[in-house]
TORMAR-571387 format. One line per field, with one value per atom (N, C-alpha, C, O): x, y, z; atom name; residue in one letter. Coordinates in nm, 2 decimals. Example, Ala and Ser with C-alpha at 12.3 -4.5 7.8 and 13.67 -1.06 7.14 Angstrom:
X 1.32 | 1.23 | 1.32 | 1.42 | 1.28 | 1.37 | 1.29 | 1.34
Y -0.57 | -0.45 | -0.33 | -0.33 | -0.22 | -0.11 | 0.00 | 0.11
Z 0.78 | 0.78 | 0.78 | 0.85 | 0.71 | 0.71 | 0.79 | 0.80
atomo N | CA | C | O | N | CA | C | O
residuo A | A | A | A | S | S | S | S
***
This chain:
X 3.00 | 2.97 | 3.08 | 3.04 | 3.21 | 3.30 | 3.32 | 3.41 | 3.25 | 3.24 | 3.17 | 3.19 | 3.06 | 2.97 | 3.03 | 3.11 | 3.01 | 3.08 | 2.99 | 2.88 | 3.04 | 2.96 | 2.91 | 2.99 | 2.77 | 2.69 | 2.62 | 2.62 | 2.60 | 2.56 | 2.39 | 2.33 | 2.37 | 2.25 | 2.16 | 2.04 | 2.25 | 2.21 | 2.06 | 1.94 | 2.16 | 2.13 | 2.14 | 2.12 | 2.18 | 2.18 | 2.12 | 2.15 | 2.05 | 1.98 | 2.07 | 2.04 | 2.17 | 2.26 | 2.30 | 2.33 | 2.30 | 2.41 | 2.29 | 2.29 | 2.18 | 2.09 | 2.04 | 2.02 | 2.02 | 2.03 | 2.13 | 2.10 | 2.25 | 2.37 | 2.36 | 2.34 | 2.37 | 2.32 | 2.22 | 2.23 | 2.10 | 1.99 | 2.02 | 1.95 | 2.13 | 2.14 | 2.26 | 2.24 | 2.34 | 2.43 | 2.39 | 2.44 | 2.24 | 2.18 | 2.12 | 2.09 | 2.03 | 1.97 | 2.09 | 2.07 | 2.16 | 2.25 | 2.34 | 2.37 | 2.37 | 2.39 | 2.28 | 2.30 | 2.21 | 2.05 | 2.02 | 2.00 | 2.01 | 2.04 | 2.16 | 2.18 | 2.24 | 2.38 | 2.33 | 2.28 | 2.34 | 2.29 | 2.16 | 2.17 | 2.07 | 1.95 | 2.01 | 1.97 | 2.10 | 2.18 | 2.28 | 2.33 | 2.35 | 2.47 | 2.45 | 2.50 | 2.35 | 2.26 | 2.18 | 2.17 | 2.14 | 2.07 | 2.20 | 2.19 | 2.33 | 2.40 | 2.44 | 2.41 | 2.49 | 2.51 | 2.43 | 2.46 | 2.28 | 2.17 | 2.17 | 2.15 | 2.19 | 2.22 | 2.34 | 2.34 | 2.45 | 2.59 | 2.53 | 2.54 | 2.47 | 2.46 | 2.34 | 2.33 | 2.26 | 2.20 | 2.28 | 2.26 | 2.36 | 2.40 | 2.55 | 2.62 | 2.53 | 2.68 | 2.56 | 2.61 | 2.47 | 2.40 | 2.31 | 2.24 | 2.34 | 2.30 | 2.40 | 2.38 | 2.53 | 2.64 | 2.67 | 2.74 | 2.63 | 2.70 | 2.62 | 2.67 | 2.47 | 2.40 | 2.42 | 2.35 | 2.49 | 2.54 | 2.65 | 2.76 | 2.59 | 2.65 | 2.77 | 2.73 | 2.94 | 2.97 | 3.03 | 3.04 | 3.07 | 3.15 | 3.20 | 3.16 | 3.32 | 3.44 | 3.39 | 3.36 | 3.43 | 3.41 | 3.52 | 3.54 | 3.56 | 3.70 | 3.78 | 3.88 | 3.72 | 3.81 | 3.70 | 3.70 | 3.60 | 3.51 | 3.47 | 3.51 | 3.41 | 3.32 | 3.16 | 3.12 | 3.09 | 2.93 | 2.86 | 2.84 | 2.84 | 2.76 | 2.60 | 2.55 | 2.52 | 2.42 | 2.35 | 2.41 | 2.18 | 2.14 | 2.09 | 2.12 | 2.02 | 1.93 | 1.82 | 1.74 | 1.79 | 1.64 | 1.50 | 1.38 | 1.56 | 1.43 | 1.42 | 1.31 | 1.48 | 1.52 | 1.37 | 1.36 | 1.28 | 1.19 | 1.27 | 1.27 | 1.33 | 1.40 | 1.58 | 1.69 | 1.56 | 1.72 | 1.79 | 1.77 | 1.88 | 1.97 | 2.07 | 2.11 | 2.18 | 2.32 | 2.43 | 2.46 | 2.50 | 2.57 | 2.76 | 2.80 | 2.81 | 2.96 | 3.04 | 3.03 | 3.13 | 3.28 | 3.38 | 3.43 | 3.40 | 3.51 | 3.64 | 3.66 | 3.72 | 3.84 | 3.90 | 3.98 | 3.85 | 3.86 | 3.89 | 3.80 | 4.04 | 4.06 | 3.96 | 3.90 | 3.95 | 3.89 | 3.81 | 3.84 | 3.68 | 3.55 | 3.54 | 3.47 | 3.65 | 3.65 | 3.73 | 3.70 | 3.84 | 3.94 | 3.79 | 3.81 | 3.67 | 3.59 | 3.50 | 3.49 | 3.45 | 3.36 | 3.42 | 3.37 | 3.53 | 3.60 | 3.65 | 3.61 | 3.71 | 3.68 | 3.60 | 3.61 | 3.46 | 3.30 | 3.26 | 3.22 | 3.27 | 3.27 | 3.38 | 3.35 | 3.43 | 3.63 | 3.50 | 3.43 | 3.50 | 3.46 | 3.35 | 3.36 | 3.23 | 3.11 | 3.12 | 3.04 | 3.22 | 3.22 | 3.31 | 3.27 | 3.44 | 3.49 | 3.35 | 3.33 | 3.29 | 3.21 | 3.09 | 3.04 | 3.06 | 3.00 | 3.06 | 3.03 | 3.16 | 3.23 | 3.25 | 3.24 | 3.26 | 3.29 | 3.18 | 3.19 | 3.06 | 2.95 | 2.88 | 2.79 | 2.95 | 2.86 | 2.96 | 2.89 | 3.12 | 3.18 | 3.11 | 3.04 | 3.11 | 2.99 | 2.88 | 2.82 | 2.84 | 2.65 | 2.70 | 2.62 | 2.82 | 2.86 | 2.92 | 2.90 | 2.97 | 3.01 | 2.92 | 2.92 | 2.82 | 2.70 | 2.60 | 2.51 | 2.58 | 2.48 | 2.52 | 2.46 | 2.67 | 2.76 | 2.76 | 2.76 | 2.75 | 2.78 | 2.60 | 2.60 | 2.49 | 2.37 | 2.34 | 2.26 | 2.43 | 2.38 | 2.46 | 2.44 | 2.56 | 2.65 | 2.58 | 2.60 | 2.52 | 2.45 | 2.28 | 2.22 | 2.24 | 2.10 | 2.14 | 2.05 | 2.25 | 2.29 | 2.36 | 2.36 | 2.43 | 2.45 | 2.33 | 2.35 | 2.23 | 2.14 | 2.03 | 2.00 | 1.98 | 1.90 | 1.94 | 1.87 | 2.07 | 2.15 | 2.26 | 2.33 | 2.31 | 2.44 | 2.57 | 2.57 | 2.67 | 2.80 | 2.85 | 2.88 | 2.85 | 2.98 | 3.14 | 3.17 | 3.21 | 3.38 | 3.42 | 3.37 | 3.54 | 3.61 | 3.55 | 3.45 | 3.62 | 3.60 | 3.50 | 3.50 | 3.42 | 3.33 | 3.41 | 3.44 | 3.44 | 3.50 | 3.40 | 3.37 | 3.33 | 3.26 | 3.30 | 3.35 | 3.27 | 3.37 | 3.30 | 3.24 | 3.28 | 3.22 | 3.21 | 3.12 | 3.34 | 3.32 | 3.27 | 3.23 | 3.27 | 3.22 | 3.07 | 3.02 | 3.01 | 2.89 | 2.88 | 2.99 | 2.77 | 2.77 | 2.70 | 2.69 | 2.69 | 2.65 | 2.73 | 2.70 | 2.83 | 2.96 | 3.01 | 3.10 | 3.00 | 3.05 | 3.11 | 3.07 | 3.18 | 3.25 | 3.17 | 3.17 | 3.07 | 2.99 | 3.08 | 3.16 | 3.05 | 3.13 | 3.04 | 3.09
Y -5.72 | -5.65 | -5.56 | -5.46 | -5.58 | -5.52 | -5.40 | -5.33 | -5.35 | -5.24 | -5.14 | -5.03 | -5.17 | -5.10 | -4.99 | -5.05 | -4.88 | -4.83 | -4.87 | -4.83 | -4.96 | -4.98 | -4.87 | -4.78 | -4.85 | -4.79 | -4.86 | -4.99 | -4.82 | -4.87 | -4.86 | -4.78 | -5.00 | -5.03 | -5.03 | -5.00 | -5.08 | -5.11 | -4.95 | -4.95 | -4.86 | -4.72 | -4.67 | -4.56 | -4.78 | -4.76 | -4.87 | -4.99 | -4.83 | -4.93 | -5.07 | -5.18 | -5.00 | -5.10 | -5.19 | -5.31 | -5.14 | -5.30 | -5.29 | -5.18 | -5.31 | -5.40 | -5.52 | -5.64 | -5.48 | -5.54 | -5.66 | -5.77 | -5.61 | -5.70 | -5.78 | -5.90 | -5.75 | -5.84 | -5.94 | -6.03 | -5.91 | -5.97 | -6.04 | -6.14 | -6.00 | -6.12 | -6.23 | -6.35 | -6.19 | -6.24 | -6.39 | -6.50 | -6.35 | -6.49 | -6.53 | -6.64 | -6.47 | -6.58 | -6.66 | -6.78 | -6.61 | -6.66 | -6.80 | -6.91 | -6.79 | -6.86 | -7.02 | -7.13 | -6.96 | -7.05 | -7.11 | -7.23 | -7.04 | -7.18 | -7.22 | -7.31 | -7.19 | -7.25 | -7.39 | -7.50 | -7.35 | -7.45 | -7.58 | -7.69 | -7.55 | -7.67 | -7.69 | -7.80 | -7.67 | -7.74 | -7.79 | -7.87 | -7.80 | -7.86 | -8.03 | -8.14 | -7.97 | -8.10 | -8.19 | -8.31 | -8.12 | -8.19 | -8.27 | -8.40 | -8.21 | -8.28 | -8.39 | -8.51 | -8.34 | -8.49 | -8.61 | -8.72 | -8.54 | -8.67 | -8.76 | -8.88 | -8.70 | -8.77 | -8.84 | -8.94 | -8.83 | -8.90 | -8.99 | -9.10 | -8.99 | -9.10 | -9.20 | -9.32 | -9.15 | -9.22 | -9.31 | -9.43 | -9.26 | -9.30 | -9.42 | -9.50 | -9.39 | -9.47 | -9.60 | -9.71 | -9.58 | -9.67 | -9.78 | -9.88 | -9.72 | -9.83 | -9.88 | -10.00 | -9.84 | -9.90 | -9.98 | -10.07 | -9.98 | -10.10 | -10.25 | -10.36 | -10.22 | -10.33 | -10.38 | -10.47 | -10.34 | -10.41 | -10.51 | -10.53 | -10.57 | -10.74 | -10.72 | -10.67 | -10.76 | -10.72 | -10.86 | -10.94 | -10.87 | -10.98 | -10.90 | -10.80 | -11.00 | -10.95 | -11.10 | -11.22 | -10.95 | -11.09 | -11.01 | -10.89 | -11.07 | -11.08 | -10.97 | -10.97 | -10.83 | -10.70 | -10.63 | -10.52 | -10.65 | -10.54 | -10.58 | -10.69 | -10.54 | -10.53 | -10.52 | -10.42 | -10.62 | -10.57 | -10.54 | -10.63 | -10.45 | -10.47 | -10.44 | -10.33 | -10.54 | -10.51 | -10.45 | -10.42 | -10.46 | -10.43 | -10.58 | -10.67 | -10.58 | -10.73 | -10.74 | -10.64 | -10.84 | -10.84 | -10.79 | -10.76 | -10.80 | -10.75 | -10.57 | -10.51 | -10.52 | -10.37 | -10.36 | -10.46 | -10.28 | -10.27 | -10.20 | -10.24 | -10.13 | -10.04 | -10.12 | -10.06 | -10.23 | -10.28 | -10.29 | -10.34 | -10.19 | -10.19 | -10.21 | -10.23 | -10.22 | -10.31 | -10.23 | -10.21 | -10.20 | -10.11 | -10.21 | -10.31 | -10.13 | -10.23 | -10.11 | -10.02 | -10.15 | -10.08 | -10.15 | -10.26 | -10.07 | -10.15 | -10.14 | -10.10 | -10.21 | -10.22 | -10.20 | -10.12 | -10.28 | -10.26 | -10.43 | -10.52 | -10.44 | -10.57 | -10.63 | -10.74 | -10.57 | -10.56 | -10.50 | -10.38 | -10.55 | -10.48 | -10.39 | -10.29 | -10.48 | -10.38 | -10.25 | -10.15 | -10.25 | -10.10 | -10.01 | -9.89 | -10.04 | -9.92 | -9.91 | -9.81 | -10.06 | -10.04 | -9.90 | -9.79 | -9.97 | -9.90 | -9.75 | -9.66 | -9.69 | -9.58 | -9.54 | -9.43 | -9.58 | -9.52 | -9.43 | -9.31 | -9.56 | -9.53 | -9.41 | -9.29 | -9.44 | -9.33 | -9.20 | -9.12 | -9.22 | -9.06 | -9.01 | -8.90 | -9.11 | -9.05 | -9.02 | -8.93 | -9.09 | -9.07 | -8.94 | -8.86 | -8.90 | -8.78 | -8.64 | -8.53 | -8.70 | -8.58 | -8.56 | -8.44 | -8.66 | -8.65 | -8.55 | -8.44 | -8.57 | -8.53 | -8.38 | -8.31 | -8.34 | -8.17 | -8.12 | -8.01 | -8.17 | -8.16 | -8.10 | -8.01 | -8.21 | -8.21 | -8.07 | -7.99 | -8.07 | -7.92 | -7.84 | -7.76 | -7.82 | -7.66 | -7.64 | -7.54 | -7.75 | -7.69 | -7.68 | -7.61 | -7.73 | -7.68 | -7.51 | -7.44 | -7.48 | -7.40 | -7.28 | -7.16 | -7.34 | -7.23 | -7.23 | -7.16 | -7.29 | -7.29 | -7.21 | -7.13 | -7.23 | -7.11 | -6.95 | -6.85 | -6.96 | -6.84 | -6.75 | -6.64 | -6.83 | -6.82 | -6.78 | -6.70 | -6.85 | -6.86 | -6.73 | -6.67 | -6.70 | -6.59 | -6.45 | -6.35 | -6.45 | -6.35 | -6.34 | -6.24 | -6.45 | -6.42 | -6.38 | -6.31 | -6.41 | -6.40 | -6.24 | -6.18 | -6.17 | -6.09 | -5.97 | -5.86 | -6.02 | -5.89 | -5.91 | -5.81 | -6.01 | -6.04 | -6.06 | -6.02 | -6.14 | -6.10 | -6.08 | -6.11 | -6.05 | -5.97 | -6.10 | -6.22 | -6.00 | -6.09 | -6.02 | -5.90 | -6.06 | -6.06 | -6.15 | -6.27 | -6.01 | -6.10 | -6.05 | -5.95 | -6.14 | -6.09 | -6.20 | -6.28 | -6.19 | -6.29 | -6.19 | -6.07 | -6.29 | -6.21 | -6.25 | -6.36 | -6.17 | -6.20 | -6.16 | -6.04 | -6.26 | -6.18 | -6.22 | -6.31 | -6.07 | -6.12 | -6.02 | -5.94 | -5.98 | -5.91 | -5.79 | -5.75 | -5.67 | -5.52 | -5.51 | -5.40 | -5.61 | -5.57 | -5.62 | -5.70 | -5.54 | -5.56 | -5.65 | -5.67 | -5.74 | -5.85 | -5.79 | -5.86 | -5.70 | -5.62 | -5.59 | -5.58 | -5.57 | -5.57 | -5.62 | -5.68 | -5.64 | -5.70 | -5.61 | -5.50 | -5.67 | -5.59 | -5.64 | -5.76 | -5.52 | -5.57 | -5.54 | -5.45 | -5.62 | -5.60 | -5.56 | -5.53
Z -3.70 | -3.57 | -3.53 | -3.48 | -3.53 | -3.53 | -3.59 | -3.55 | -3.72 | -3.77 | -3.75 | -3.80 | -3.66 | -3.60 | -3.46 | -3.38 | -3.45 | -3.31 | -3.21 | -3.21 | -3.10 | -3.01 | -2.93 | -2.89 | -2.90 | -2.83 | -2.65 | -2.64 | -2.59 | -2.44 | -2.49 | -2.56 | -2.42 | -2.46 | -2.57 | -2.57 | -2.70 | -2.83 | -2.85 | -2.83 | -2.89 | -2.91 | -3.06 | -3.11 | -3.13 | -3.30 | -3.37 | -3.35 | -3.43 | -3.54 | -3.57 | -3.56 | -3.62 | -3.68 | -3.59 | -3.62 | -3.50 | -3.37 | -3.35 | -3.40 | -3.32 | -3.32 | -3.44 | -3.40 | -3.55 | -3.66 | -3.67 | -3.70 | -3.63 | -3.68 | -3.58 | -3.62 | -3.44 | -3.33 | -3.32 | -3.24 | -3.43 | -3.45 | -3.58 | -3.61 | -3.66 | -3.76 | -3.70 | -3.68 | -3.68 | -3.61 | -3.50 | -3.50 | -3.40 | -3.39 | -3.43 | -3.39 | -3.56 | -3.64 | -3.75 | -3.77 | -3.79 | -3.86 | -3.72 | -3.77 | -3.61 | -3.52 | -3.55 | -3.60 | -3.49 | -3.46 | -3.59 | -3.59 | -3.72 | -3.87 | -3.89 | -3.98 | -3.84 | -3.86 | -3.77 | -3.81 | -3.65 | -3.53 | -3.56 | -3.52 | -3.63 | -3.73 | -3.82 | -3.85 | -3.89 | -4.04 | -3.97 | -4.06 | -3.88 | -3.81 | -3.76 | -3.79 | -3.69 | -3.61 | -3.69 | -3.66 | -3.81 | -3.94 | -4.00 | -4.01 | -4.03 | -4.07 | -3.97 | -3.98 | -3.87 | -3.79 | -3.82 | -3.86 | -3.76 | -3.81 | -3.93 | -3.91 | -4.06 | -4.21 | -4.19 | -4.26 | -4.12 | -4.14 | -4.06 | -4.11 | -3.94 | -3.81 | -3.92 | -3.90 | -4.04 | -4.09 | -4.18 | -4.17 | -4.25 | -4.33 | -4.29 | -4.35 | -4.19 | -4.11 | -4.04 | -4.04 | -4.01 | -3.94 | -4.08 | -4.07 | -4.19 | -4.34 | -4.33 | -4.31 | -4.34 | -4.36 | -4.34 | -4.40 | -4.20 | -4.08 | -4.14 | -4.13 | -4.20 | -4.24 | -4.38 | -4.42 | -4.45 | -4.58 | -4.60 | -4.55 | -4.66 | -4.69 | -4.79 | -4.89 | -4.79 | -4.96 | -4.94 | -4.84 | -5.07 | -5.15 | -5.24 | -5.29 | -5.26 | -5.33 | -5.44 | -5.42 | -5.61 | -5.71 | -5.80 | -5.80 | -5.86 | -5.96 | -5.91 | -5.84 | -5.98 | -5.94 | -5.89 | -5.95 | -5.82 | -5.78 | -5.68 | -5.66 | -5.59 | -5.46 | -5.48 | -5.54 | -5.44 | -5.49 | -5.30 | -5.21 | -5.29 | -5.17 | -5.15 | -5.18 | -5.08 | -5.09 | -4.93 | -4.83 | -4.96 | -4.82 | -4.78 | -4.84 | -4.68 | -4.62 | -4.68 | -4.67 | -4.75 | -4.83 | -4.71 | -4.74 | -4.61 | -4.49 | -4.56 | -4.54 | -4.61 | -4.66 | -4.77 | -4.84 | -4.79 | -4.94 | -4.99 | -5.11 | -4.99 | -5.06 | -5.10 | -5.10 | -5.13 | -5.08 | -5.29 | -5.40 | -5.20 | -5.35 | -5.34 | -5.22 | -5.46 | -5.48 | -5.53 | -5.65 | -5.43 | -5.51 | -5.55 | -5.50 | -5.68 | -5.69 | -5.72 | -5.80 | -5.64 | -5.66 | -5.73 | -5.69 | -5.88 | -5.96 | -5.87 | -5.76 | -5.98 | -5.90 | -5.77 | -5.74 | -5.70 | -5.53 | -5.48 | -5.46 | -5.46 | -5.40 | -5.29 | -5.30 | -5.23 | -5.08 | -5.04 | -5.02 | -5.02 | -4.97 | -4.82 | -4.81 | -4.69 | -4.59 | -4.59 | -4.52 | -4.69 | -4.72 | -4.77 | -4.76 | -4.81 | -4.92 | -4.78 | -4.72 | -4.74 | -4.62 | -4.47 | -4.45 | -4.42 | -4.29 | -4.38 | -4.30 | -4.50 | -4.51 | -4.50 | -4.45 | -4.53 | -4.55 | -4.43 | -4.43 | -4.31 | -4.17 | -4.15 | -4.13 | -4.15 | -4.10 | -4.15 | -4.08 | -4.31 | -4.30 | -4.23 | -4.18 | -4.22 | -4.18 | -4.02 | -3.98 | -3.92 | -3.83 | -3.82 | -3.74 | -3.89 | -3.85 | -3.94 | -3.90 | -4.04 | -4.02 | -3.89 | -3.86 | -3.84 | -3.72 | -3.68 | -3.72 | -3.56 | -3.51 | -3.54 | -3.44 | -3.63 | -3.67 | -3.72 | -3.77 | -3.72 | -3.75 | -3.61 | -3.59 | -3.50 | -3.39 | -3.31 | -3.25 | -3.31 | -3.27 | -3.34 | -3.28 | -3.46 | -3.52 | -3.48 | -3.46 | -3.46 | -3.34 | -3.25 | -3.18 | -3.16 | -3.03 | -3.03 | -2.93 | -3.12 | -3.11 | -3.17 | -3.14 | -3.26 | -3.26 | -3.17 | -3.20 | -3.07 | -2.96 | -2.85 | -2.78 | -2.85 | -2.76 | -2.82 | -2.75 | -2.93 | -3.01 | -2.95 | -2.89 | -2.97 | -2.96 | -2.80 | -2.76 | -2.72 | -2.56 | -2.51 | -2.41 | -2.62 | -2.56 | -2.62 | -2.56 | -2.70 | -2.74 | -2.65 | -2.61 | -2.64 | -2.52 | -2.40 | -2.35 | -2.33 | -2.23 | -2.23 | -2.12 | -2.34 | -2.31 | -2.35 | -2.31 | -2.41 | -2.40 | -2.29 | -2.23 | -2.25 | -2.12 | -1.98 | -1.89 | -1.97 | -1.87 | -1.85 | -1.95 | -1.79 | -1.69 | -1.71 | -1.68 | -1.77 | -1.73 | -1.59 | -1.60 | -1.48 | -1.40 | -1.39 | -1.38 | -1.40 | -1.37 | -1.27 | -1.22 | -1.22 | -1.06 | -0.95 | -0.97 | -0.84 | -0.75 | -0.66 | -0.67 | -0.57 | -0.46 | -0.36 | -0.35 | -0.27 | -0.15 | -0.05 | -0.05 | 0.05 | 0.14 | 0.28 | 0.34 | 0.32 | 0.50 | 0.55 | 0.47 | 0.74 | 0.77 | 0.78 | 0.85 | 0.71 | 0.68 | 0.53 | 0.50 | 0.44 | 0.31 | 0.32 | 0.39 | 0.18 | 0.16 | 0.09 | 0.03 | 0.06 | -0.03 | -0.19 | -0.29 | -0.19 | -0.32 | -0.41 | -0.53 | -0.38 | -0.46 | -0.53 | -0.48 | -0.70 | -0.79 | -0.91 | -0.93 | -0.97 | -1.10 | -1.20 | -1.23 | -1.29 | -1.40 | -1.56 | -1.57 | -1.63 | -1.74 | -1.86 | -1.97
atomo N | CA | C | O | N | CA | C | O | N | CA | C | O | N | CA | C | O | N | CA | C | O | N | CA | C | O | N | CA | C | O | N | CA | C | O | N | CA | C | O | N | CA | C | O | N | CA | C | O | N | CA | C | O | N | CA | C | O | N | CA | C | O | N | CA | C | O | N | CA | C | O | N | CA | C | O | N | CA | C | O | N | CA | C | O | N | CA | C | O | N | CA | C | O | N | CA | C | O | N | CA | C | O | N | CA | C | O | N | CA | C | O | N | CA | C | O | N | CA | C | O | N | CA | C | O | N | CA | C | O | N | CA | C | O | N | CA | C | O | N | CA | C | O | N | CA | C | O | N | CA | C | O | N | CA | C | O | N | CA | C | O | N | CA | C | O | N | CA | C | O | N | CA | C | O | N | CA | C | O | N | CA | C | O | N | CA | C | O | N | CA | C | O | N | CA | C | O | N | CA | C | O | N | CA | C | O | N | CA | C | O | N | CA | C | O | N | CA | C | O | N | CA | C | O | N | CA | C | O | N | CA | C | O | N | CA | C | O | N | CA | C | O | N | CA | C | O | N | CA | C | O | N | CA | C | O | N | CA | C | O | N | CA | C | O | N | CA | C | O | N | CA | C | O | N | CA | C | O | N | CA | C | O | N | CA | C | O | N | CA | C | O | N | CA | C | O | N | CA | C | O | N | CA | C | O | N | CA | C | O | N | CA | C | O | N | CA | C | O | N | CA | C | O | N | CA | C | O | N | CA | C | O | N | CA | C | O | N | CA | C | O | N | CA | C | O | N | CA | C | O | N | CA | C | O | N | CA | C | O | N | CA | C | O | N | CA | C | O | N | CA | C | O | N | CA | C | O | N | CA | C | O | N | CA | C | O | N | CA | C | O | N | CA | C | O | N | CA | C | O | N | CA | C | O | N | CA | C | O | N | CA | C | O | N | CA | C | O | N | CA | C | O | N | CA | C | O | N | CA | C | O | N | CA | C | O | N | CA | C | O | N | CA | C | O | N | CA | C | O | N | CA | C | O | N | CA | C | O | N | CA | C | O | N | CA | C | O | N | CA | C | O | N | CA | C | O | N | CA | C | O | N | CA | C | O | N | CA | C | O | N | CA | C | O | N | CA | C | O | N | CA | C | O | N | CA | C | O | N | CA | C | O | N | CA | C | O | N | CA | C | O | N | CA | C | O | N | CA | C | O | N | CA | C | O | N | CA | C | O | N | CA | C | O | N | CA | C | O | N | CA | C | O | N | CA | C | O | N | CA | C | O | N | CA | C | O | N | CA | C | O | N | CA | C | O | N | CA | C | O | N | CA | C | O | N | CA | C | O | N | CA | C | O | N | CA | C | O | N | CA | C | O | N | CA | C | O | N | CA | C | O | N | CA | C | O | N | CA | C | O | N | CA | C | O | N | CA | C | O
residuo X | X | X | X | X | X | X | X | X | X | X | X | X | X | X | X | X | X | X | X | X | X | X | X | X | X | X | X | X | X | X | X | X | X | X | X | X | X | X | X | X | X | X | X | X | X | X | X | X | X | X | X | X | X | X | X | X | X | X | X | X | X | X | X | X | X | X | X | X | X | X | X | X | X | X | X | X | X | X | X | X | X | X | X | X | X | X | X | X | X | X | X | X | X | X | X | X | X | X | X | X | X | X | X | X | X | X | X | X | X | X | X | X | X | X | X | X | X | X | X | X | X | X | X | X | X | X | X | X | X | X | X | X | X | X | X | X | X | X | X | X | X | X | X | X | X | X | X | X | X | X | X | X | X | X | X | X | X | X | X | X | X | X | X | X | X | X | X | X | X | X | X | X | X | X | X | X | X | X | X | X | X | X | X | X | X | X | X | X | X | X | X | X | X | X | X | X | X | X | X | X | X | X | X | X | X | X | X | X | X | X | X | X | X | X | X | X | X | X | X | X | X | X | X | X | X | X | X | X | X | X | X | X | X | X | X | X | X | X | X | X | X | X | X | X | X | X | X | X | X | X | X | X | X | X | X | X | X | X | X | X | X | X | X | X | X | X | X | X | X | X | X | X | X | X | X | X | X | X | X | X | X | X | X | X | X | X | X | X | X | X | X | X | X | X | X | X | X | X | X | X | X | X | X | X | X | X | X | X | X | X | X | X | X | X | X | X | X | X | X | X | X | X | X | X | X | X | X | X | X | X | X | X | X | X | X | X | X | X | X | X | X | X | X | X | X | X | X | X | X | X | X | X | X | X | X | X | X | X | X | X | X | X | X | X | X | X | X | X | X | X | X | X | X | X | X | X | X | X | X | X | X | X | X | X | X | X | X | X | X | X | X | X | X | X | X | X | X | X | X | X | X | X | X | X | X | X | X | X | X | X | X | X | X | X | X | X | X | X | X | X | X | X | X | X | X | X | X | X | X | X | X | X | X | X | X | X | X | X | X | X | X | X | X | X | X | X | X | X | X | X | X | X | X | X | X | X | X | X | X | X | X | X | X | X | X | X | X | X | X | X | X | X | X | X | X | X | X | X | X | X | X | X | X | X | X | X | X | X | X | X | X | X | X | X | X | X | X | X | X | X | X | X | X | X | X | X | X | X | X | X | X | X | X | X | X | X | X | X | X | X | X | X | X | X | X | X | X | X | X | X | X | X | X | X | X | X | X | X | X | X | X | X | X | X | X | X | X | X | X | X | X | X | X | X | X | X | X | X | X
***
């Protein structure tokens, strides 16, 4: 968008275009962001329900036979079942997390682009007192 010469009131094909990709590219950024959160919150919320035991040098952990789908997974060489479990979590929860700032920051990206073609930014303080008009604003 920066390569384009800006024009007043989207007067070239091109900054319109790019403007118009620019929020659809926002807005699927914004459904794949939110999608990812959801699969980590899925996958962090099996986690928490798996059973492990530690046998010789491996880790076997399963699901709760209440599960139809319940499978068994084993980690060789792993002293310790909660070092493989609590990393599992660590990660799924920091991808949450940056998962959930990139749809924040693409819904902004999105809200700043509707907002600047349908409405009005004003900046500047309004000062109203009784020789000025209340009409008075600095538009940007």
């Amino acid at each position: 968008m920066l390569c384009v010469s800006y024009q007043v009131d989207e007067r070239t094909c091109i900054q319109f275009a790019m403007k118009l990709f620019y929020f659809l590219m926002s807005a699927l950024s914004l459904i794949v962001c939110v999608l990812a959160v959801a699969f980590a919150a899925h996958h962090y919320s099996q986690l928490t329900q798996l059973i492990c035991k530690n046998t010789l040098d491996s880790c076997q952990c399963k699901m709760p036979t209440s599960d139809p789908l319940s499978r068994a997974f084993v980690y060789q060489d792993v002293s310790d079942c909660t070092s493989i479990t609590s990393t599992f979590k660590l990660f799924l929860l920091i991808q949450m997390v940056l998962n959930l700032l990139c749809a924040l920051v693409c819904l902004l990206a999105c809200f700043m682009m509707w907002k600047h073609r349908y409405q009005v930014f004003y900046v500047g303080a309004r000062l109203c007192s009784l020789t000025t008009s209340e009409g008075q604003q600095q538009k940007v």
